[in-house]
KOLNU-83129 format. One record per atom (N, C-alpha, C): residue number from 1; residue in one letter; x, y, z. Coordinates in Angstrom, 2 decimals. Example, Ala and Ser with C-alpha at 12.3 -4.5 7.8 and 13.67 -1.06 7.14 Angstrom:
+-----+----+---------+---------+---------+
!   i ! aa !    east !   north !      up !
+-----+----+---------+---------+---------+
!   1 !  a !   13.19 !   -5.69 !    7.80 !
!   1 !  a !   12.30 !   -4.50 !    7.80 !
!   1 !  a !   13.20 !   -3.30 !    7.80 !
!   2 !  s !   12.85 !   -2.25 !    7.08 !
!   2 !  s !   13.67 !   -1.06 !    7.14 !
!   2 !  s !   12.90 !    0.03 !    7.87 !
+-----+----+---------+---------+---------+
This chain:
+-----+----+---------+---------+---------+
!   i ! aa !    east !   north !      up !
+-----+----+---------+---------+---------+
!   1 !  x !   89.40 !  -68.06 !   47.90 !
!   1 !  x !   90.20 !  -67.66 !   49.06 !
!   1 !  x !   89.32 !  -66.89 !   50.04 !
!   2 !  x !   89.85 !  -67.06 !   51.09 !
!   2 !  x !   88.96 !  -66.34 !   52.69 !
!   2 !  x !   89.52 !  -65.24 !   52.93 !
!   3 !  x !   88.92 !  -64.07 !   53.65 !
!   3 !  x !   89.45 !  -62.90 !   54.37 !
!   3 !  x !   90.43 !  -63.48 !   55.10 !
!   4 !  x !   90.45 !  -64.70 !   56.09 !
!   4 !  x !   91.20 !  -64.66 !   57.15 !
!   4 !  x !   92.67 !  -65.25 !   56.29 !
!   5 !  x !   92.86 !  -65.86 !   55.06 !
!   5 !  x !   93.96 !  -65.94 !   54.41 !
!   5 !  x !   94.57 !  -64.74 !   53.64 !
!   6 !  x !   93.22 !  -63.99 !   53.08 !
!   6 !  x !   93.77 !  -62.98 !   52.17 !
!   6 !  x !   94.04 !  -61.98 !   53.03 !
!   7 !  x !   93.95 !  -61.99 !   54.91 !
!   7 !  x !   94.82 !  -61.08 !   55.48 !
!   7 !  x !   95.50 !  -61.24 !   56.56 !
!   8 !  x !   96.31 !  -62.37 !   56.22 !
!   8 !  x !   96.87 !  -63.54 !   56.54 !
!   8 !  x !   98.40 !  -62.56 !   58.03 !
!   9 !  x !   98.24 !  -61.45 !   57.16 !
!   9 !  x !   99.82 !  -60.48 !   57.50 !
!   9 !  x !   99.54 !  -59.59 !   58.75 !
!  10 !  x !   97.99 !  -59.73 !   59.03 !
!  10 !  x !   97.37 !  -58.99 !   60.05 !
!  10 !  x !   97.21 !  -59.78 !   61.36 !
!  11 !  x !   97.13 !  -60.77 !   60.81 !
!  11 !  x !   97.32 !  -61.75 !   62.55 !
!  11 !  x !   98.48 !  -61.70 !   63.54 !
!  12 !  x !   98.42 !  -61.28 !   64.70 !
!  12 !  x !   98.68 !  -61.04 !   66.09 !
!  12 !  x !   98.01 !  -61.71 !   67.06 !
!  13 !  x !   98.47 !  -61.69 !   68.49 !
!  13 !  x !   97.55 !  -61.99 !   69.26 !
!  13 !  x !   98.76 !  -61.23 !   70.51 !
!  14 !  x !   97.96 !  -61.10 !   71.86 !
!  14 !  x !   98.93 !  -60.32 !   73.08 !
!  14 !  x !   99.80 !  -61.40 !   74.16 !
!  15 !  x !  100.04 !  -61.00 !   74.47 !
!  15 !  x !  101.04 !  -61.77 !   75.44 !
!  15 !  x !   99.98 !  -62.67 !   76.05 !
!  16 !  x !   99.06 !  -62.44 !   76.65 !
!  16 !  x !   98.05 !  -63.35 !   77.24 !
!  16 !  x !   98.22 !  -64.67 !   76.22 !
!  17 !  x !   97.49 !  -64.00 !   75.45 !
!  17 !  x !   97.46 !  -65.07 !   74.33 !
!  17 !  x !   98.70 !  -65.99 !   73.86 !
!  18 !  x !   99.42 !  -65.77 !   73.71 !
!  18 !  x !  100.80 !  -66.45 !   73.56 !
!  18 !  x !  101.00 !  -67.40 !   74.82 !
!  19 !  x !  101.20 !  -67.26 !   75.85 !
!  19 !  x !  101.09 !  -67.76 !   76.96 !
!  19 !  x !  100.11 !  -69.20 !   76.98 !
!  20 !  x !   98.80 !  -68.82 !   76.61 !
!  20 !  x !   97.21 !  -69.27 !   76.52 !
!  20 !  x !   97.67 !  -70.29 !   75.45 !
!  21 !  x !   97.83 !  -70.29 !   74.29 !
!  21 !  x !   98.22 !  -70.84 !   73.17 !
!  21 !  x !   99.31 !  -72.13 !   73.89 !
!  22 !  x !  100.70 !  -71.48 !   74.18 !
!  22 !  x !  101.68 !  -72.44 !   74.52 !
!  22 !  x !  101.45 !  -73.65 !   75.40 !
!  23 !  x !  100.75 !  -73.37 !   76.31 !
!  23 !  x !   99.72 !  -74.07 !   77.11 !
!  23 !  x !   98.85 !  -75.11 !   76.77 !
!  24 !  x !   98.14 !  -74.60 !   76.04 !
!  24 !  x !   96.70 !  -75.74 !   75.61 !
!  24 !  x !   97.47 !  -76.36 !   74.72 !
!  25 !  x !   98.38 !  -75.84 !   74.13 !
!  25 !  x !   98.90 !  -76.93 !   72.62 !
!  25 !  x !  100.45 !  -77.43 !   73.10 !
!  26 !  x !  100.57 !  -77.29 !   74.13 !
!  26 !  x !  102.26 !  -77.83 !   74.88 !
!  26 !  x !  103.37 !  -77.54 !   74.02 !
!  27 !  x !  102.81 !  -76.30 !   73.30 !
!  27 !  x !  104.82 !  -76.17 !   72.69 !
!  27 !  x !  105.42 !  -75.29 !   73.32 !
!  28 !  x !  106.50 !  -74.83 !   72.73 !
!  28 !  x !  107.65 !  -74.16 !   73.47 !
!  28 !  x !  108.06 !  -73.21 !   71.53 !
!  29 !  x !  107.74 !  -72.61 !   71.17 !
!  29 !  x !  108.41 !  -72.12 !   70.09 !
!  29 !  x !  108.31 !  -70.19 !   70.26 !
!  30 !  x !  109.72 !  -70.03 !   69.59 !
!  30 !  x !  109.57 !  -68.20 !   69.78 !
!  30 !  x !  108.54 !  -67.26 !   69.26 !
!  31 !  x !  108.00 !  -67.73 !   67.93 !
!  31 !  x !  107.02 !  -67.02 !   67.61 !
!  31 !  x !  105.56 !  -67.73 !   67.06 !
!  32 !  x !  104.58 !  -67.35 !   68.24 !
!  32 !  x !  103.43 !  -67.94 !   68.12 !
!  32 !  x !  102.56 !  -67.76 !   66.78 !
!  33 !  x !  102.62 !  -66.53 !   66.77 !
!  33 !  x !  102.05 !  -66.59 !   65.59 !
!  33 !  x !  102.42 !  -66.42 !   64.21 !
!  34 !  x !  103.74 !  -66.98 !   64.08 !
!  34 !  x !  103.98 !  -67.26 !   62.76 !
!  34 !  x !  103.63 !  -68.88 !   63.06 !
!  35 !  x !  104.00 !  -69.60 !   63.87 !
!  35 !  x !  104.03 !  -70.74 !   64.28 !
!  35 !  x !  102.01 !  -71.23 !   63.67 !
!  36 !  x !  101.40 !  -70.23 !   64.06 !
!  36 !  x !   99.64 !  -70.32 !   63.95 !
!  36 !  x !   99.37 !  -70.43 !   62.29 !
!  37 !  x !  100.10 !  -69.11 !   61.90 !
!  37 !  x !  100.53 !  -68.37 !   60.49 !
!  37 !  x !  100.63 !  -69.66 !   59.27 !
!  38 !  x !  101.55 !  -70.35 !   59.76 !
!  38 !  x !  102.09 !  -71.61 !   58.80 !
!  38 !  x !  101.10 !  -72.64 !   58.65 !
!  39 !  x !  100.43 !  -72.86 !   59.95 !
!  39 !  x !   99.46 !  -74.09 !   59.68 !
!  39 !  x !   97.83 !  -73.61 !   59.39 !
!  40 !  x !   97.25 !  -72.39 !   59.33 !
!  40 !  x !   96.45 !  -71.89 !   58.99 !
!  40 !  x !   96.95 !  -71.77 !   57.17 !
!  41 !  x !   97.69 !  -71.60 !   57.00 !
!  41 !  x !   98.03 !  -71.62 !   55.08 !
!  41 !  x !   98.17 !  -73.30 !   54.44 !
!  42 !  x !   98.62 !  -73.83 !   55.67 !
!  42 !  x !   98.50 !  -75.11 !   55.16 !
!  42 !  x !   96.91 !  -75.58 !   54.28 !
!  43 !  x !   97.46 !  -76.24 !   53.33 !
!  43 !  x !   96.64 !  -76.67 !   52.02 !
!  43 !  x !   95.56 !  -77.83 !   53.17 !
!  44 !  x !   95.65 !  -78.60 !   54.09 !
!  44 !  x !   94.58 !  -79.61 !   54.85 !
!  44 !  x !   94.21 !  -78.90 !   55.51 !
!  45 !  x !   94.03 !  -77.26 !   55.98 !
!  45 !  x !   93.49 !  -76.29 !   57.21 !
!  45 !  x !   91.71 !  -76.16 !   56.79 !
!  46 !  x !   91.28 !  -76.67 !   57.33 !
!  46 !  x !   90.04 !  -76.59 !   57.55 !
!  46 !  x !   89.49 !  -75.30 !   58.27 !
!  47 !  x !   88.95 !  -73.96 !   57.41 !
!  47 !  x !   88.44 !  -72.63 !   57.93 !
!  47 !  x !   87.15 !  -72.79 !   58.14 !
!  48 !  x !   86.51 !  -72.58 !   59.26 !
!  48 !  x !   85.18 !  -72.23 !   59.11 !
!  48 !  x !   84.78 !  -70.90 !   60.18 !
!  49 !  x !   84.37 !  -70.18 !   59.44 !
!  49 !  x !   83.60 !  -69.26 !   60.03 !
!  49 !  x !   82.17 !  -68.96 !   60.92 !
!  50 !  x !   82.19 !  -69.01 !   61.91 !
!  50 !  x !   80.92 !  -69.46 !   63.00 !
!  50 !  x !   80.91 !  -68.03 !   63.57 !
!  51 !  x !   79.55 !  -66.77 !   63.63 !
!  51 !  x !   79.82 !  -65.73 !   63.83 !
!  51 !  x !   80.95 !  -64.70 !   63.71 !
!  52 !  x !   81.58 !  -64.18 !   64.98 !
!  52 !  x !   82.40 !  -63.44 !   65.41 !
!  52 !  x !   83.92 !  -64.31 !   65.18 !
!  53 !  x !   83.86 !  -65.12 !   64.57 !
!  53 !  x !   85.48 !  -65.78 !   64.64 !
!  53 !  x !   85.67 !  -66.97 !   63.78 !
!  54 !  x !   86.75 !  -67.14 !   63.40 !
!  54 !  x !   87.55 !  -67.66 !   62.35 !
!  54 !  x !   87.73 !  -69.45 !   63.49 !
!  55 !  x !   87.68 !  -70.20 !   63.18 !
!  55 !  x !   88.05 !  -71.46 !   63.27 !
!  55 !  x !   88.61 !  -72.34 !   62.50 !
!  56 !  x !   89.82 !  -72.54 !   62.77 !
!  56 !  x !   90.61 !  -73.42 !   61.91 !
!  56 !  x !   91.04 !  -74.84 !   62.81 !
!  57 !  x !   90.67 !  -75.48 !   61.78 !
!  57 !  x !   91.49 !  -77.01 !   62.26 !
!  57 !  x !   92.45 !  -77.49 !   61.43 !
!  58 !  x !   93.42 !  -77.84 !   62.24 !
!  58 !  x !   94.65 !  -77.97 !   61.52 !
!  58 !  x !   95.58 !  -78.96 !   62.91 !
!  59 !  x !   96.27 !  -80.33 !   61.88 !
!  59 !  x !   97.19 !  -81.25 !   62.51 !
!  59 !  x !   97.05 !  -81.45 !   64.39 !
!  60 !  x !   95.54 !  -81.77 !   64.52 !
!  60 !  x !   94.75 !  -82.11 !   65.76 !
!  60 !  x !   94.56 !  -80.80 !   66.88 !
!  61 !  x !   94.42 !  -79.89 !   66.00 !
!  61 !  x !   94.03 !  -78.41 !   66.98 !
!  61 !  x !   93.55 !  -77.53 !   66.17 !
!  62 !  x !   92.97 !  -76.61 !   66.95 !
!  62 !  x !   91.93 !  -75.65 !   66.36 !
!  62 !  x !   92.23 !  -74.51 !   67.05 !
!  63 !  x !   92.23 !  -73.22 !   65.76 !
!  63 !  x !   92.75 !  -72.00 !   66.12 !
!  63 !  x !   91.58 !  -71.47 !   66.03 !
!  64 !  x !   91.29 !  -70.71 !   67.41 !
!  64 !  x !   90.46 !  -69.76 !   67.13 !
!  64 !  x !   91.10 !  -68.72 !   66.54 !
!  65 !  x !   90.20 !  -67.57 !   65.65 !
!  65 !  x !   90.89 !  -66.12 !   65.43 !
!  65 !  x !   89.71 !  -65.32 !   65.46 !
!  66 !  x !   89.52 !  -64.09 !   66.37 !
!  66 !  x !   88.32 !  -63.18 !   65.70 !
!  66 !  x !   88.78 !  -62.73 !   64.55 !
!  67 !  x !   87.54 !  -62.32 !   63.78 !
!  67 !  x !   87.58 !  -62.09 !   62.30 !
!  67 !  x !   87.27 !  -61.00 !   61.77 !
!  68 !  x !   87.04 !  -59.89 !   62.92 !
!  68 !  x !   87.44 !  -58.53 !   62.58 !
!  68 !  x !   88.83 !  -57.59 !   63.12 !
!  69 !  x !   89.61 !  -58.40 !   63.87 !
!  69 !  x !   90.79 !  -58.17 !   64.47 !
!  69 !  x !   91.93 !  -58.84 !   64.08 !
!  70 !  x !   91.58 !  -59.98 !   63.82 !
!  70 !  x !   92.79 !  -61.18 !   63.10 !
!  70 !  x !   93.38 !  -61.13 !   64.49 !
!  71 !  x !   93.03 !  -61.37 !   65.53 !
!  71 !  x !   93.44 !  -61.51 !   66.77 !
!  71 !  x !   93.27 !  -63.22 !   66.89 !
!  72 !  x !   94.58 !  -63.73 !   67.79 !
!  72 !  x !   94.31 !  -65.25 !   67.82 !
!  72 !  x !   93.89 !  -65.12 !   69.10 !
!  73 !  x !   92.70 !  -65.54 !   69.42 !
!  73 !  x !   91.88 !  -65.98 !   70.62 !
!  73 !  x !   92.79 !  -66.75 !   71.68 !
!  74 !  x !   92.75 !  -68.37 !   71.10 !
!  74 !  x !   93.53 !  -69.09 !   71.80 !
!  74 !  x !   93.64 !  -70.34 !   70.64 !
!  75 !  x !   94.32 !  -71.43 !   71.22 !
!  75 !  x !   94.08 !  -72.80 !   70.43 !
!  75 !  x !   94.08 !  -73.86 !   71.43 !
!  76 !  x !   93.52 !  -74.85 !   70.51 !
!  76 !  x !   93.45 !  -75.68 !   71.53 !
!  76 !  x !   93.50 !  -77.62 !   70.81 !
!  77 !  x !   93.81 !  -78.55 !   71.10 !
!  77 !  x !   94.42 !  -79.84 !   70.78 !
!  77 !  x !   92.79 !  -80.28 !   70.60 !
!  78 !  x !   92.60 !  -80.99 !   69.50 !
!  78 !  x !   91.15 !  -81.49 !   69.21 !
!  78 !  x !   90.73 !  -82.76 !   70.06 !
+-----+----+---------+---------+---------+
């Protein structure tokens, strides 16, 4: 298991971000980051860690997260 799963309860991101997110990935749902939350635990989520941040690919998009904040950057459709 990874830091960014084993602190899975710490991920947030700010209004920017939410906004940023809904955008690049065209949804419409109330909470972004449980919405991020679910497909980052998903068993096919591909984590890789590249410096300063968490990259996940998951069901044709990729979450950024920094990985000392558990902050979601943005995402974006692969």
């Amino acid at each position: 298991m990874n830091d960014l799963i084993e602190n899975i309860a710490k991920l947030h991101t700010t209004e920017m971000g939410i906004e940023r997110i809904k955008r690049n990935l065209q949804i419409d749902v109330t909470d972004v980051v449980q919405w991020c939350r679910e497909r980052i635990l998903k068993q096919d989520a591909v984590i890789d860690r590249k410096g300063k941040n968490w990259y996940v690919t998951i069901d044709d998009c990729i979450i950024t997260v920094n990985a000392h904040s558990y902050t979601i950057i943005t995402a974006h459709k692969v």
